[in-house]
C-alpha positions, 0 to 999 in steps of 0.5 A: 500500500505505502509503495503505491502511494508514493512510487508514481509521485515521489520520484518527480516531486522529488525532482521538481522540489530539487529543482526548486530549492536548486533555485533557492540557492541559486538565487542566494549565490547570484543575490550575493556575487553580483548584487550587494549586500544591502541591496540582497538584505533590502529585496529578501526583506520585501520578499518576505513581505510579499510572502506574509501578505500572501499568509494574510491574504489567504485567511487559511483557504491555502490549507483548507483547499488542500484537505478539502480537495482530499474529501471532494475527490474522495467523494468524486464530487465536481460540484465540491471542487467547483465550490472550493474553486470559487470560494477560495479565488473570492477570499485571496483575491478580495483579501490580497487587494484590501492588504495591497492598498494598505501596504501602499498606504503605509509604504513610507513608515515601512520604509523608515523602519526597515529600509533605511539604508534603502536607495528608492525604499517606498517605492520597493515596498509599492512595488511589493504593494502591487504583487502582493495579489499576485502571489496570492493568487499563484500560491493558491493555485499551487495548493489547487494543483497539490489537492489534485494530486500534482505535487510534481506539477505545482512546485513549478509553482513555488518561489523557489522556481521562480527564483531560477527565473529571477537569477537568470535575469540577474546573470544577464544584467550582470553580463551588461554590466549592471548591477540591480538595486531592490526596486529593480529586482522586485520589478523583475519579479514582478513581470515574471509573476505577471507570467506566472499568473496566466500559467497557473489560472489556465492549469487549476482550470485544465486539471478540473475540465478534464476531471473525471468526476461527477455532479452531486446534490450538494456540497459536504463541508460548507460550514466545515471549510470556513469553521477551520479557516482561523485554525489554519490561517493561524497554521499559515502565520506561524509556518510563515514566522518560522521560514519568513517572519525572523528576518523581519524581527533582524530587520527591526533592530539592525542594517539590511546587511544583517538580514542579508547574513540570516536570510543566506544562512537559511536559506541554504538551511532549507536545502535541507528542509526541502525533502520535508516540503516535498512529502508535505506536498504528496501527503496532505491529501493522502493523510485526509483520505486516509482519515476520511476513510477510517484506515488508522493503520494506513494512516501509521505507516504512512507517517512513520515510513515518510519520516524515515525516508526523509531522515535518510535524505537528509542526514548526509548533506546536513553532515556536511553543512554542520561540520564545514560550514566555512567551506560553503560560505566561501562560494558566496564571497568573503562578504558572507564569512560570518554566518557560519554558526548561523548556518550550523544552528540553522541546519541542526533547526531543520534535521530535527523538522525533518527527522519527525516527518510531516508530523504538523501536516498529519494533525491539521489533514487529520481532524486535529487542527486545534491541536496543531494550532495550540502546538504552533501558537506555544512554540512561536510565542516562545520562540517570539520572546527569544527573537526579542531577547537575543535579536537585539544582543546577537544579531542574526546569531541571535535569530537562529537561535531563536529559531531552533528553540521555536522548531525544537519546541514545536516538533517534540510537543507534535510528536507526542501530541501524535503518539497520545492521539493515535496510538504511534510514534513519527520516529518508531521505525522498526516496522519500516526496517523489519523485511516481514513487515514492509507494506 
């Protein structure tokens, strides 16, 4: 059962999610040789922006999109994707507008806060105002794709693809010999979202015109979508704090050349954590059916053999950037040098997120969204008064310590939420190394 679960997605989604975080870290190094650092630290900070009104924008329809695309097509029900469609496009739409119109509004006070050192800072982040809707609506049909079952598909959709977009411009740019500020890069992605948008809208509408379902009576969870909205939303905040939200705290109390050091540091982190997005992306619907349908043991070996394959994947290169940070940083130039120990308390942050599997995604697919939203609520409150504390003394050290203590808190109280819930442990893997009891 695991096999046919996972052998006709994983090895593409794997690929298309290695291509994206290959895109990550191309755009980091790009970012760093031929760009500099302030510029890097000013874009990443707007970026990082783009991407939180994005969460806001969303209200948690990105979420609730994906366990509830699981039930439509478990019922085989057009009429329910019709409406998840509709009313998900409605909310991030209305949604990323209204936000967009504020940020514009206060673009100036932004700017003083977090850009000061920023050549054209206001009208970056309006630049930022203007894609925000964008994104949304892009990073919406990316959960629509997942909900049908093209994980493999829907990461083209992701920041990390479009990042290789980005870098490629950037290189030509560097080749005329000139080198982009903020406001120039945000315009170059923002022509390349433009694009993005048509591809995406025209895909979620191909994948439902040759749908094979059929028409029902009625839908089945019009009250449920929207009751677990705010549970997810806050879901979308927290995961939004812990990959995007600390440098925005850096950027608070130091230069954009601080926030430049943290933001390369974790993104190279995330090479390691990209295995996790990748299961996170076949394994939403997955784990909603497999709930819908009552199979409790499906549902244990699911989990608990995802999250020893990912460990497996990730434990070498996270090896390597633990015990030769230094080596690596040198790719980007001496400018960089200093991340080291961010990098090294960074990665240890995410083999611990991946060692316990898609443990979060399997409490929100699962009918324990409270539980997730109580977990995450706790690690990040605890992980917020640590950004405070250490931020301002350490820097981006500071950052990424308070980061790992936000994903050491996080994961373990999810691991025995789990084990309490429903009878198993992420990490008990004897049953995936025993011949006799392989699926």
């Amino acid at each position: 059962m695991i096999k046919r679960i996972l052998q006709n997605q994983l090895l593409t989604t794997l690929a298309a999610r290695g291509i994206a975080a290959g895109g990550t870290f191309l755009l980091s190094y790009v970012l760093a040789t031929f760009v500099t650092i302030q510029a890097f630290g000013a874009f990443m900070l707007c970026l990082s922006i783009m991407i939180g009104m994005q969460v806001f924008a969303s209200l948690g329809t990105d979420r609730a999109t994906l366990k509830y695309m699981g039930v439509a097509t478990s019922n085989n029900s057009r009429r329910e994707v019709a409406w998840i469609y509709k009313h998900a496009m409605v909310v991030n739409v209305v949604a990323g507008v209204l936000l967009g119109v504020g940020l514009w509004v206060a673009a100036p006070s932004v700017a003083q806060m977090l850009l000061s050192s920023t050549d054209n800072a206001v009208e970056t982040l309006r630049m930022t105002a203007l894609l925000s809707p964008v994104y949304s609506i892009i990073y919406l049909c990316n959960f629509l794709m997942k909900g049908w079952g093209r994980a493999n598909v829907s990461c083209l959709f992701e920041i990390g693809c479009i990042s290789i977009v980005l870098s490629g411009i950037v290189l030509v740019y560097a080749w005329l010999g000139i080198s982009l500020g903020a406001l120039a890069l945000m315009t170059a992605l923002g022509v390349i979202l433009g694009l993005y948008l048509l591809v995406a809208l025209w895909a979620v509408w191909w994948l439902y015109r040759r749908s094979a379902l059929v028409d029902s009576d009625s839908v089945s969870f019009t009250k449920g979508f929207y009751r677990h909205l705010p549970d997810f939303l806050l879901v979308g905040i927290i995961f939004y704090y812990t990959q995007w939200g600390v440098g925005l705290v850096l950027g608070a109390f130091h230069s954009e050349s601080d926030v430049a050091l943290f933001s390369l540091g974790l993104r190279l982190a995330m090479i390691i954590g990209f295995i996790l997005t990748v299961y996170d992306s076949i394994l939403g619907p997955r784990f909603s059916r497999l709930q819908h349908e009552g199979n409790g043991e499906g549902l244990k070996q699911l989990a608990q053999k995802s999250a020893f394959q990912m460990t497996c994947f990730a434990l070498l290169p996270a090896l390597v950037f633990i015990i030769w940070p230094s080596a690596v940083l040198a790719l980007f130039g001496s400018d960089y040098s200093g991340a080291a120990s961010v990098v090294r308390i960074l990665v240890i942050g995410q083999l611990v997120n991946v060692m316990t599997g898609s443990v979060i995604l399997l409490l929100l697919m699962a009918d324990q969204q409270r539980a997730a939203r109580n977990i995450l609520i706790w690690s990040v409150v605890v992980g917020g008064i640590a950004s405070l504390l250490l931020i301002p003394r350490y820097s981006a050290e500071g950052a990424a310590y308070a980061l790992l203590l936000c994903l050491l808190i996080q994961n373990g109280v999810a691991v025995y939420v789990v084990k309490k819930k429903f009878g198993f442990l992420m990490t008990d893997w004897r049953f995936v190394l025993t011949p006799r009891n392989r699926a």
